[in-house]
N, C-alpha and C positions, 0 to 999 in steps of 0.2 A: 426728342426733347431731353434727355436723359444727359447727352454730352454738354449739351448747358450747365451742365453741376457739377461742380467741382466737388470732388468725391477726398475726402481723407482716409490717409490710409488707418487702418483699424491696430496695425501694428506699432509698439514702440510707445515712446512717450506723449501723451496727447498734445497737441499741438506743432509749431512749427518752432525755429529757434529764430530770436530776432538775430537782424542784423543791426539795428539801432542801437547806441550805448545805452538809450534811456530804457528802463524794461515797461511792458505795456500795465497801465491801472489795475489792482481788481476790483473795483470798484471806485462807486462816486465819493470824490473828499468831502461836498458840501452836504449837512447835516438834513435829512428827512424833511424835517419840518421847512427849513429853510426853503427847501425844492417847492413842496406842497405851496406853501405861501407865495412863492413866483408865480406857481403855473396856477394860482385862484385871481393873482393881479389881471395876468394874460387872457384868462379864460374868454374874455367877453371877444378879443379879434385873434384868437389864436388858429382857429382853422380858416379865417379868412386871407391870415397873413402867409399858414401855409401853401395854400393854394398860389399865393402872388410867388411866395418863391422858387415853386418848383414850378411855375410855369402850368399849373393842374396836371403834372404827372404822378402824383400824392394818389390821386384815384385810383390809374394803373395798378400802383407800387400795394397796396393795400389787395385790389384783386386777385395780384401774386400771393400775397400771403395767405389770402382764403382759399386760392389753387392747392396751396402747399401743405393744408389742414389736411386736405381730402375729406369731407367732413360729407355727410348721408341725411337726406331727409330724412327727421325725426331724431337727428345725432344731437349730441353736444358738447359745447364748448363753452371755455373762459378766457374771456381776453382781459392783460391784467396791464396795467398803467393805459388806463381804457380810454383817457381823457376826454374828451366829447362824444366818445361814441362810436366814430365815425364805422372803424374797422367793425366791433360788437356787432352796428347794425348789419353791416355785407355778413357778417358768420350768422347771422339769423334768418337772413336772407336765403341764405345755403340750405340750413336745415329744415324751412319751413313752420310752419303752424303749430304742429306735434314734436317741435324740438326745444331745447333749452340752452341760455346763451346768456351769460354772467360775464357783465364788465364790474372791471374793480379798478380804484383809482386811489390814491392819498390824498387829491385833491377836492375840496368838497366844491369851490367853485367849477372847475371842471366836471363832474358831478351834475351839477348843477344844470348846467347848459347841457348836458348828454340827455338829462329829463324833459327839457325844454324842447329840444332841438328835435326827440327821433322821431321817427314814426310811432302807430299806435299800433305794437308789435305784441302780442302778448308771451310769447317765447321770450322777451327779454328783458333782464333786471339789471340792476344798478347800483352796488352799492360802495360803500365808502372804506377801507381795508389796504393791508402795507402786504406787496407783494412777495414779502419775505415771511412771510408768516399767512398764511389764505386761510381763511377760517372755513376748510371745505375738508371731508373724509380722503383718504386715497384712496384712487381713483375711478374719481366721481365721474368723468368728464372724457369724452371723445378724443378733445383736443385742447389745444393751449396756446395761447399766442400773444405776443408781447409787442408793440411796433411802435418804435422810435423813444423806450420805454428804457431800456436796456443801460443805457448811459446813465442813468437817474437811481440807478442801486446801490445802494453801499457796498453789497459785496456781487459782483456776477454771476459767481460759480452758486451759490446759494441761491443766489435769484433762478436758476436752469433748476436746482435738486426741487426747487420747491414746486416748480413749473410741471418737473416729470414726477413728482409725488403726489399732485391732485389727478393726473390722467391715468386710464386705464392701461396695462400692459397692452403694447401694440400699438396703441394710440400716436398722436403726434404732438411735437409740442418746435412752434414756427415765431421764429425772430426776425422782424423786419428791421434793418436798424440802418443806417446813416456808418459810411466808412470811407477811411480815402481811397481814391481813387488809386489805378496804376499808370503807366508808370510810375514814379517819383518825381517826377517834374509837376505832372500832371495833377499827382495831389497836393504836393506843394502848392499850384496856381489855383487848384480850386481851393482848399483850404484858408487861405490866404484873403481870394476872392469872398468867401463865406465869411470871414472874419469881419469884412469889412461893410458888405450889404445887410448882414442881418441887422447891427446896431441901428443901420440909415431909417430901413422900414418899420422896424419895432419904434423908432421913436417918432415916425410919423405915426404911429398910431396909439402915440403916449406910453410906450414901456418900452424904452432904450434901453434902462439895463439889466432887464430879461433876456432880449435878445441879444445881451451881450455874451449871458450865458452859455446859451445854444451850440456857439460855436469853438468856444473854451473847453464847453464838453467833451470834444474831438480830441485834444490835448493828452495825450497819452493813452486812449484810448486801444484796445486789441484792435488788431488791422482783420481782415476776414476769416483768414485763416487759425487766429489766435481763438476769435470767438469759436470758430466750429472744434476747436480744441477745448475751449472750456466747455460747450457741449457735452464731449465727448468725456471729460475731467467727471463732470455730474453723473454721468452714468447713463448718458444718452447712444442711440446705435443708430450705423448707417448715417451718421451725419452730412451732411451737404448743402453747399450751397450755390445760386447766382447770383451775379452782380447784374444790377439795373440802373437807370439813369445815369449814363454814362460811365459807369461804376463808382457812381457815389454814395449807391443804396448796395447794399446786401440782403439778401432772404434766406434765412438758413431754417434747415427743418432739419431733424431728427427723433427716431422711436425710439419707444420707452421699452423699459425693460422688460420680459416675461415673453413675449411671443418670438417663438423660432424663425418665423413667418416676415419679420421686419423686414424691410426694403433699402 
């Protein structure tokens, strides 16, 4: 399993160098609130519509990430731009009965629907909080995981410091995020392609330009290897990652500081 992960080297300067004249985001241009207020518009077909566009491989892609916590009956975790829940629930699912599992989100309609929608879990809460700022001790928490969340930060590298400052030394902390694909043709054409479906289906379902966002998002964005540099940038160890769904998904995990013992 192991050669599936592309492993960075630990030496040198973190990251890779682009070959792109544009240099990659560090973070999202459009203001906090602004986001929050889309994803409360969305909230009521937003996991519906995700499912239509990945074909239901959203579920897989999520199972990865909770592979990638490595998370123990009775452990726990926090998943932060939590938006409906989805991922929260499978990390609660993992830990069981005598474990704990905090999603956080900026959206309160999102929020909303996560209360609605989950199971009747009592390992899991819900609350409302900017993931750049976690109103939690260091390290509170097993693990940490962010999915599809990542794009949506002002700043990245602070979105990871704050990610590996609520977990426990050793612990893990897993980005599930949306990336182009390779070659370069190939993300060009899916890029491209994404640019152009998401608009269609967001507006059949009355929010066209939300989902216009979605894939504007991509737009400068760290390509995989950039993330697992900002990673590694935060103070993150053993970084690595796969690409999934044809390599349009990435799952990167990395340990936190303090244990010799990291993998």
């Amino acid at each position: 399993m192991m050669r599936r992960w592309r492993v960075l080297r630990e030496r040198g300067r973190p990251g890779v160098r682009r070959t792109r004249d544009e240099p990659a985001r560090g973070g999202n241009q459009v203001p906090p609130n602004e986001v929050a207020g889309m994803f409360d518009r969305i909230a009521p077909v937003y996991d519906r519509l995700n499912t239509l566009m990945t074909g239901g491989a959203d579920g897989r892609w999520r199972r990865a990430a909770v592979a990638a916590a490595a998370l123990r009956p009775g452990g726990s975790a926090i998943d932060v731009a939590c938006g409906t829940g989805k991922l929260t629930v499978a990390l609660a699912e993992r830990v069981g009965p005598f474990g704990r599992v905090v999603g956080v989100d900026l959206s309160a309609g999102m929020l909303e629907r996560a209360w609605l929608t989950r199971p009747d879990l009592v390992q899991v809460a819900f609350i409302e909080g900017d993931a750049l700022a976690l109103p939690f001790e260091d390290g509170g928490f097993d693990a940490a995981t962010i999915a599809f969340g990542l794009r949506n930060l002002a700043d990245f590298e602070s979105g990871f410091r704050e990610l590996a400052r609520v977990v426990r030394p050793g612990g893990r902390v897993v980005c599930l995020e949306l990336t182009l694909p390779r070659p370069r043709w190939w993300g060009r054409l899916f890029h491209g392609t994404f640019r152009r479906i998401a608009p269609v289906l967001g507006g059949l379902a009355g929010a066209r330009d939300a989902y216009r966002y979605l894939p504007v998002s991509l737009d400068g964005f760290p390509d995989a290897d950039e993330v697992a540099g900002t990673m590694r940038a935060a103070g993150l160890l053993g970084v690595r990652y796969r690409r999934l769904g044809l390599g349009s998904v990435a799952v990167h995990v990395g340990v936190v500081a303090g244990d010799p013992a990291h993998e």
